[in-house]
C-alpha positions in Angstrom: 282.6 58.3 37.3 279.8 58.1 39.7 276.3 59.6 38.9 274.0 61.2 41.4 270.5 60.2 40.9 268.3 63.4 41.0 265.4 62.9 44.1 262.2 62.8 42.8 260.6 66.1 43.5 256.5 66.8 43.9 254.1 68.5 45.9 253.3 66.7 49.6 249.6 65.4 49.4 247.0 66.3 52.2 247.2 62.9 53.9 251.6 63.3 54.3 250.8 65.2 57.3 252.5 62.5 59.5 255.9 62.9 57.1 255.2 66.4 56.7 255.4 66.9 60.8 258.7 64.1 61.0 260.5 65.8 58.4 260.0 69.9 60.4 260.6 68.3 63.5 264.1 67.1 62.3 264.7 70.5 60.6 264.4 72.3 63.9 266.5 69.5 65.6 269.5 70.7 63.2 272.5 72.6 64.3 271.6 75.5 62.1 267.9 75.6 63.0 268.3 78.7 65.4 269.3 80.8 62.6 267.5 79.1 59.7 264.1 78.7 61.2 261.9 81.0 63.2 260.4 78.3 65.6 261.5 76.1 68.0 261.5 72.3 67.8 259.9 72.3 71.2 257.3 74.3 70.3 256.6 72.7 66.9 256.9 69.1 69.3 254.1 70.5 71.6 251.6 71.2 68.4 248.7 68.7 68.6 248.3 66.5 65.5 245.2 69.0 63.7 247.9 71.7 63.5 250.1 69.2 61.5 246.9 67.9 59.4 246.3 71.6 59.1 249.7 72.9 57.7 249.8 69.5 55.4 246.3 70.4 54.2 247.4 73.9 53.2 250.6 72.7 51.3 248.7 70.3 49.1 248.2 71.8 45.5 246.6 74.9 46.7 247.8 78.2 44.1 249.0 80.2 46.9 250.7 77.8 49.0 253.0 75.0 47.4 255.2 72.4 49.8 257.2 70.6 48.0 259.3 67.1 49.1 262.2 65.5 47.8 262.2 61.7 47.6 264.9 59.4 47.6 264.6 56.0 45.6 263.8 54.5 48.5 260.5 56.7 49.6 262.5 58.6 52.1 261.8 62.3 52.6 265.3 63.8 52.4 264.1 67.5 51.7 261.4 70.5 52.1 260.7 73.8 50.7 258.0 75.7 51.1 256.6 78.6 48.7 254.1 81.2 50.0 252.7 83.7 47.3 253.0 87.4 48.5 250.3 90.2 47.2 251.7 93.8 46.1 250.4 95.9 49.1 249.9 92.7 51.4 251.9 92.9 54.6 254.7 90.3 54.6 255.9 88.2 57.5 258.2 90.9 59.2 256.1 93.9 58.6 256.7 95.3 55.9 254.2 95.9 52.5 254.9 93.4 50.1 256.2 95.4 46.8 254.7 93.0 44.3 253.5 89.9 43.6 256.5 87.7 44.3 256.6 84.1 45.8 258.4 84.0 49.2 260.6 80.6 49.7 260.6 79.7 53.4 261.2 76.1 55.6 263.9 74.9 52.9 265.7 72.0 54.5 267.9 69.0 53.5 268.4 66.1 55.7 272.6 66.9 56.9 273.4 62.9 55.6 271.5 64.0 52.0 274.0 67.2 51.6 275.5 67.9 48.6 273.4 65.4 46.7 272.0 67.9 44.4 268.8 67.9 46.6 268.7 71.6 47.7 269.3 72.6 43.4 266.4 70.2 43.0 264.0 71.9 45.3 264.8 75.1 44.5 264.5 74.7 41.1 260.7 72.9 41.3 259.7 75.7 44.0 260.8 78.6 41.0 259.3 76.9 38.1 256.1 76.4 40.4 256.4 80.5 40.8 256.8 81.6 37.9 253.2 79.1 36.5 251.6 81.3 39.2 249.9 84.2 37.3 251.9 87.8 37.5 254.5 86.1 39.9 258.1 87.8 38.3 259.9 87.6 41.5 261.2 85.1 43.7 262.5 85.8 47.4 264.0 84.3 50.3 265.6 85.3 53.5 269.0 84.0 54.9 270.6 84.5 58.2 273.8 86.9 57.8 275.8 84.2 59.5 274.7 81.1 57.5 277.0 81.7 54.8 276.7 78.1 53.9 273.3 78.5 52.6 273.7 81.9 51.2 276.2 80.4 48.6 273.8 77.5 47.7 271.0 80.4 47.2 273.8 82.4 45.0 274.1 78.8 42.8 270.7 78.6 42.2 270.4 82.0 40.7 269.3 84.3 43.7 271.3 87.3 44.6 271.0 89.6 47.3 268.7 92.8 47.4 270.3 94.9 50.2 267.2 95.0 52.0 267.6 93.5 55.5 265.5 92.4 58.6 265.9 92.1 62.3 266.6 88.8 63.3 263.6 87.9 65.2 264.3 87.2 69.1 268.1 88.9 68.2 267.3 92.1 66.8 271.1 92.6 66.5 272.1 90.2 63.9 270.1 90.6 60.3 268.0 88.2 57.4 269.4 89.2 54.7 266.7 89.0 51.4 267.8 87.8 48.3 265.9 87.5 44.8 265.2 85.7 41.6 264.2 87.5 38.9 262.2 86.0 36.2 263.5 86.9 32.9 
């Protein structure tokens, strides 16, 4: 029986900003991007490198920002997450008040060729354990497009479910993000 290696998984450092930027600009290049990600590839393209030293910067080891890359054996970059930690009364991303302190899971991507892998279980899983180390964090959430039924089951795997709270899509208020949400126990 073959065995899949498990990528290594760790927190991009400050100076990745040139793998950080190679590995969002193939996210948004993806099929899927239009309903997984809320920017476009050309404008992402048209940032100018401080943006990308910037959002690198911001990533690396800070306690309310966490990026976190999957590496393959061979250095490659073959996967992102990002985790954002949300305030109770803060306003969150699509205007509403942020409930509690939860951390918000955003820019998850695998590269399509690195698919069913394990990668996704493997970010997922450092981004949550990363969350719950983070003082008074009990709650994990993420937003999934209605139609990207794909991901939603690879969410349900990893132990989120949904809420039954929903959000306009932005740029198509008639389709819906739907939140779903981890628990700690």
């Amino acid at each position: 029986m073959n065995q899949v290696t498990r990528p290594t998984i760790r927190s991009v450092r400050a100076d990745e900003w040139r793998e950080a930027k190679e590995l969002r600009l193939s996210a948004l290049r993806d099929p899927v991007a239009p309903i997984a990600f809320l920017e476009t590839y050309e404008r992402a393209a048209a940032q100018p490198d401080s943006f990308w030293r910037e959002r690198t910067e911001g990533g690396a080891g800070g306690t309310r920002v966490r990026q976190f890359v999957a590496e393959g054996s061979d250095g490659r970059w073959t996967g992102t997450v990002t985790v954002l930690v949300e305030d109770e009364g803060a306003d969150d991303a699509f205007g509403g008040t942020v409930e509690r302190r939860q951390a918000h899971l955003v820019g998850v991507y695998v590269r399509p060729e690195c698919r069913g892998g394990g990668v996704i279980d493997a970010l997922v899983e450092a981004a949550v354990a990363w969350s719950w180390s983070v003082a008074e964090v009990t709650r994990a959430r993420l937003y999934v497009h209605e139609e990207n039924a794909r991901a939603e089951r690879v969410y349900q795997r990893c132990g989120f479910r949904r809420s039954g709270e929903t959000v306009p899509m932005q740029g198509d208020p008639a389709k819906v993000e739907r939140e779903m949400i981890l628990d700690r126990l």
